[in-house]
N, C-alpha and C positions, 0 to 999 in steps of 0.2 A: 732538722733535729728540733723539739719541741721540749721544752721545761716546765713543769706544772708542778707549785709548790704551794701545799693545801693545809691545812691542818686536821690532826688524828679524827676519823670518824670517832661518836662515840658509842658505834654498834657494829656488829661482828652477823654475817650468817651465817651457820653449819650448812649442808647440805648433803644429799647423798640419790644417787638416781638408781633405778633397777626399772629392767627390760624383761621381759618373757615373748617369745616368739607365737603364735595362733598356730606353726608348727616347727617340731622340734629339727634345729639344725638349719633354718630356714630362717633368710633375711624377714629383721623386724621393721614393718612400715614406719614406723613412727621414728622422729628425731627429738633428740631431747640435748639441751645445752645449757650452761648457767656460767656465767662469765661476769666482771667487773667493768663497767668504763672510768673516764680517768676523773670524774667527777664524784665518787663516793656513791655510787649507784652497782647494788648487785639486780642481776637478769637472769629468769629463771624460765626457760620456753619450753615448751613440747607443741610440734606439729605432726599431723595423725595424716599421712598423703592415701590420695584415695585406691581403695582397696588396699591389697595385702603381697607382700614378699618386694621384690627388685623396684619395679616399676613405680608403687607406692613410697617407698622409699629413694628412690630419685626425690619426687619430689617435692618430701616432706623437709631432706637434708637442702633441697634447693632455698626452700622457704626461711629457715633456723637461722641457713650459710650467708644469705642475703641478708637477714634481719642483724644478724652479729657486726657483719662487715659496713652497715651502714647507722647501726648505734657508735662505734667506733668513730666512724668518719664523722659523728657530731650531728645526725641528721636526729628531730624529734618524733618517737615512737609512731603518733597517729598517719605522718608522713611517709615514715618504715613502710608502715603497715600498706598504705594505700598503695606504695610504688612496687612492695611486693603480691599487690594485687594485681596492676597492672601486668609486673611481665610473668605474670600465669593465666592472664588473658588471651597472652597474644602466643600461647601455644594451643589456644583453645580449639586445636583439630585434635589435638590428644585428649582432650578432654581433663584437664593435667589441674585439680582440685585437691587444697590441703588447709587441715584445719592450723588455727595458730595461738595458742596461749602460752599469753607470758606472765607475768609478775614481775612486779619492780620496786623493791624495798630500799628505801632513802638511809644511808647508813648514820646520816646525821642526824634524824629526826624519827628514824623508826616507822616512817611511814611509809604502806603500802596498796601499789597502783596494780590493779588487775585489768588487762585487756585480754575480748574474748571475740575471734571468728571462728566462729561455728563449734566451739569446741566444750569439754564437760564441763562441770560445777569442779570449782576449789573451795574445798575445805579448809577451814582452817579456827584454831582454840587462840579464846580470847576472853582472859577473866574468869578462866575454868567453865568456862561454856564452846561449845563447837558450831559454828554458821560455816555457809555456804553461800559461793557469788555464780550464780549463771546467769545465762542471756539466751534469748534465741534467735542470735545472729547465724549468716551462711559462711560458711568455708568460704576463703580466698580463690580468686578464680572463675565465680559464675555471676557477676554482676558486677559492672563499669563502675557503677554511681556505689560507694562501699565508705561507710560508717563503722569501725569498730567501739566494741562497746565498751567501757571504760569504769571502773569504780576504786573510787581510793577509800582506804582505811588506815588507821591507828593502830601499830602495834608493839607491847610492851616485851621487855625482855621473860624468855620464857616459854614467847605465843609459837605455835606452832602452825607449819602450814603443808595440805599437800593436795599438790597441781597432779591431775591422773589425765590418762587418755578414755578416748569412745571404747575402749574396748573392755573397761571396766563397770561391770553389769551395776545398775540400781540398789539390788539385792548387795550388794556390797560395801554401798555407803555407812550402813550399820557398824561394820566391821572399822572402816575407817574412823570414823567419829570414835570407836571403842579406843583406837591405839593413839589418835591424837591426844586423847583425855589422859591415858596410862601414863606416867612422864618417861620414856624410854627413848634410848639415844636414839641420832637422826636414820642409820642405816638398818634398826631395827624395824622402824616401825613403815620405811620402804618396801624394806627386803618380805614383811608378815602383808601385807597389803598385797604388792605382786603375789606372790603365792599363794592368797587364799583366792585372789579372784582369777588367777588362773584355772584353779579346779572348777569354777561355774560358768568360766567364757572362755569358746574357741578362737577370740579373735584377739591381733595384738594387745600386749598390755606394760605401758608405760607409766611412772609413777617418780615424781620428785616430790621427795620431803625435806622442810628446811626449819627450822629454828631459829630465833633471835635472838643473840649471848650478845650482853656487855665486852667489849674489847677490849 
């Protein structure tokens, strides 16, 4: 039994996720997760596992289910990352490749840490303007020697953010930047995101939007 007595963060994140299948009724590759550890740290992932339906989704949930269980256990992110590269190497007769973004917003200080293998730009409003973090790192899985890409940032209560999967097209970033800018709650501006970029791409489409409220 473990006792950990902290005092009150003095920041709060809303969050809200929405899914869309590439076809309807049919397992979506991607996994998406947002969880707390016991240090004042919210975690906000999606891994996009390669191709589409059952088999992608193995092992995208392998990727999320690993990363959860070893943030918990105290182990430091870029470590996570490397070990969950590791045991997707060593299925490498399947060929068993998943992308991994997370975010990691400091509940005490407002700050937030973006790490990216292989996966889209995060958007995200700050000071009523909207930027964007990519990288051109690879998926977890196709090289031993693996560096995840890392950028922390500053954000005030208000700022808005939203982590998307590969399967939401270019053409859509527009739309995105449109609804972060609009101030409308968190599961709105998810739930209008998935939906319009479903009608331009057949392939899965994942999407966590989150906000930063004073507690």
């Amino acid at each position: 039994m473990r006792f950990l007595i902290s005092e009150r963060p003095g920041y709060n994140v809303e969050t809200d996720i929405c899914q869309k299948s590439s076809v309807k009724n049919h397992t979506n590759g991607d996994t998406c997760d947002c969880f707390r550890d016991d240090y004042g740290n919210v975690y906000m992932v999606i891994s996009d596992g390669m191709g589409t339906g059952d088999e992608a989704s193995e092992y995208s949930r392998m990727a999320v289910s690993y990363f959860r269980k070893l943030i918990l256990g105290g182990v430091d992110i870029t470590q996570c990352i490397r070990i969950i590269n590791s045991m997707l190497l060593t299925r490498k007769a399947d060929e068993c490749f998943a992308t991994l973004d997370v975010v990691k917003i400091d509940l005490d200080t407002g700050g937030m840490t973006v790490y990216k293998s292989g996966a889209a730009p995060t958007l995200f409003r700050h000071n009523g303007s909207v930027f964007s973090v990519s990288s051109s790192t690879y998926p977890l899985g196709i090289s031993e020697e693996y560096v995840p890409y890392s950028k922390s940032l500053a954000l005030r209560v208000g700022d808005a953010v939203a982590m998307i999967s590969d399967g939401v097209p270019e053409e859509a970033y527009g739309i995105i930047r449109r609804e972060l800018n609009e101030n409308k709650d968190i599961s709105t501006i998810s739930e209008n995101i998935c939906r319009i970029a479903g009608k331009i791409s057949n392939d899965d489409i994942s999407v966590i939007a989150a906000r930063l409220i004073r507690q």
